[in-house]
N, C-alpha and C positions, 0 to 999 in steps of 0.2 A: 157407393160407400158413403153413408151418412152420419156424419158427428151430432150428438148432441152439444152441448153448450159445454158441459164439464171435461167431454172428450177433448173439445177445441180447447180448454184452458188450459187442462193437462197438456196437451199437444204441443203449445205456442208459449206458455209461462217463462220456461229455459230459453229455449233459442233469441226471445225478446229481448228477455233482459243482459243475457250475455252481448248479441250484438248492437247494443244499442251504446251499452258503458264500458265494453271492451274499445270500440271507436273512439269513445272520447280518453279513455286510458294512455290508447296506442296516440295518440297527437302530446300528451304530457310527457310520453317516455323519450318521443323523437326531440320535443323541442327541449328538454332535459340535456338529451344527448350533444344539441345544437347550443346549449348555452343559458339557455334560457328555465332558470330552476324557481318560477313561480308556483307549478301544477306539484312541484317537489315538495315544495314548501306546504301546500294544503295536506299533504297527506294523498293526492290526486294518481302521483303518477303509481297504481297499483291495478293488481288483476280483482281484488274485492268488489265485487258489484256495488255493495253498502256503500263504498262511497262514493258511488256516481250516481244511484239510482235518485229520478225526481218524481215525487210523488205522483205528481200532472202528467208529465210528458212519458215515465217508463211505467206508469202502470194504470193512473184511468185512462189516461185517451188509449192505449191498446185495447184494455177491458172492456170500451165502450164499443169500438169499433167492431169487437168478438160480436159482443150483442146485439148490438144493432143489426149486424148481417143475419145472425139468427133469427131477429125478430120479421125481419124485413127480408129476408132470403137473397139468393144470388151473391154472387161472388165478391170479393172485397181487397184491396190492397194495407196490407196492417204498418202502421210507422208509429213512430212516437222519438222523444227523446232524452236525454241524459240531462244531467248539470251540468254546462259548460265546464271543458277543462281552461285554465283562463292561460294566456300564453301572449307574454311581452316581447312582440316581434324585434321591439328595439333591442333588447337586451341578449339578444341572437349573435352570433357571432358575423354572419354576414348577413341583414335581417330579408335584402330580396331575393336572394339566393338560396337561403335555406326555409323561408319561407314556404317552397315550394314542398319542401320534404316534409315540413309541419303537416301541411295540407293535405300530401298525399296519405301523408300513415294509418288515416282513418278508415276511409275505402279498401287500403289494402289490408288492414286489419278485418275489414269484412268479407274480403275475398277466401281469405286463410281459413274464416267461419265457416264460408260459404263451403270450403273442401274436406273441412273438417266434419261438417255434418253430411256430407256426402258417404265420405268413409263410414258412416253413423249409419246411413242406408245398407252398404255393403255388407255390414257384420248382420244387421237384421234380417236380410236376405239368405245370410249363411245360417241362419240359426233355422235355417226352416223355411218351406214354399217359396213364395214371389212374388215380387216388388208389389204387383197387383193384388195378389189373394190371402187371406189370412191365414195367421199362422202366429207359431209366438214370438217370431219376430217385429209380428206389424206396427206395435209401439213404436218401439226405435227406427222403422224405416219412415213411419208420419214426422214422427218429431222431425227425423232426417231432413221429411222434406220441407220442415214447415221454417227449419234453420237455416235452408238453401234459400227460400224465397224471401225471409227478411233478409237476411244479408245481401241476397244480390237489387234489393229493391231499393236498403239505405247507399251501400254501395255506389247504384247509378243515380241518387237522386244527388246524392252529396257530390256527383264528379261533373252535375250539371254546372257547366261555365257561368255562376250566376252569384254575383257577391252577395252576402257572404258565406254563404256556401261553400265545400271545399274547392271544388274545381274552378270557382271562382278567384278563391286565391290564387292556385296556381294557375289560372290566364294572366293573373296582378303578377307573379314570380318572371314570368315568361317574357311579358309584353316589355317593349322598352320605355324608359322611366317615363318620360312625361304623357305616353298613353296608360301606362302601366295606371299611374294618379287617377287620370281620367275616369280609367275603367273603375278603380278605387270608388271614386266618389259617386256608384249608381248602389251603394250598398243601402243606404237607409231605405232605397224603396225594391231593392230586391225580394222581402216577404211579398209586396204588391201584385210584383211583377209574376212569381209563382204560384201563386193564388190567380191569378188572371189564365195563366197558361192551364193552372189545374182546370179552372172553371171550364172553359173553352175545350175540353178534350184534347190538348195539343201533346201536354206533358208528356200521358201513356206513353204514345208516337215518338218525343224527343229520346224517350228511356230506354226506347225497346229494344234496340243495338246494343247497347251494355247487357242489359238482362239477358238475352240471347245468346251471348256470349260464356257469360257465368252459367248459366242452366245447363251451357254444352259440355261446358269443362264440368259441370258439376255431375253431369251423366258420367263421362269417361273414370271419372274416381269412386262413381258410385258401382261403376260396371254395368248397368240399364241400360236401356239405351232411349234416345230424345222424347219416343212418344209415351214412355213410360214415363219419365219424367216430368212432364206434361199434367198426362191424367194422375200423379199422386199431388202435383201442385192444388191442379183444380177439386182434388179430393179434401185438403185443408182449408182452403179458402172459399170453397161453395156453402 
């Protein structure tokens, strides 16, 4: 199954932009909920992509990466990001405590995606043939899968324990106070330190238990089963 470039952009344009500024959405609405009405205040905490999308991070670096796999071939992992939602943990009602729920809403705002475009699989399968062969559902079962693999990709990257990152945070929520600091203050060089691990092929490795996980669950909703799931992944991202 081979995409041209337009097929790929068709394919990946939605699911991109929805999981990429729905994560930064879902962290404005929790820390909203938690006290904290900064991201309210910009206009942030909504479902409108327009106001999270960042010119750089939700639409050239995807775009590029589209291309460059086509020009360059072989498989590729697509990320990118939003406008920060900005979120004053002091002004939180308990700020290390609920910090933690900041932190998580992101991820699991991407998990929700990630079952959400599952279901997205389902119906296209319903509409005709299978998950594998064309039919006129095969749109909606690509996109499906192309929704499952950014979300569960930003998902495990953001749950990596690595400030400041989300899962970072909540190791800083969790830890006791004066490691909790500690841990805190490796944040300025946490980009470094991710960049090193990407370099090094370690990252895939660290992420690949999460993804494994969401891919499973994301078979069971979609009704497929794992190795189908699999080859429709490798079919959008080859």
């Amino acid at each position: 199954m081979e995409l041209n470039l337009i097929q790929k952009i068709t394919i990946w344009v939605i699911p991109v932009i929805f999981a990429i500024t729905l994560h930064e959405a879902a962290h404005g609405y929790v820390a909203r909920y938690f006290g904290d009405k900064s991201a309210w205040m910009l206009g942030r905490v909504t479902l409108n992509p327009l106001k999270h999308i960042d010119p750089v991070g939700t639409i050239l670096v995807p775009l590029s990466i589209l291309l460059m796999s086509k020009l360059l071939g072989g498989g590729f992992i697509l990320f990118g990001w939003a406008k920060p939602v900005p979120v004053n943990f002091a002004a939180l009602r308990h700020p290390k405590q609920d910090m933690l729920w900041v932190a998580l809403a992101g991820p699991a705002a991407n998990l929700f995606m990630a079952l959400i475009w599952a279901m997205v699989i389902h119906l296209g399968v319903a509409m005709g043939g299978n998950a594998l062969g064309s039919s006129y559902g095969q749109p909606l079962v690509l996109m499906g899968a192309a929704g499952i693999f950014i979300n569960a990709v930003l998902m495990a990257l953001n749950l990596f324990p690595l400030p400041p990152l989300d899962g970072g945070r909540i190791a800083v929520s969790l830890l006791p106070g004066q490691y909790a600091w500690r841990y805190a203050s490796i944040e300025p060089y946490g980009f470094y330190i991710l960049l090193f691990l990407m370099m090094m092929g370690w990252l895939n490795v660290l992420l690949s238990p999460v993804l494994g996980v969401v891919l499973m669950l994301a078979s069971v909703f979609a009704g497929i089963g794992n190795s189908d799931m699999v080859y429709l992944i490798q079919a959008v991202t080859s």
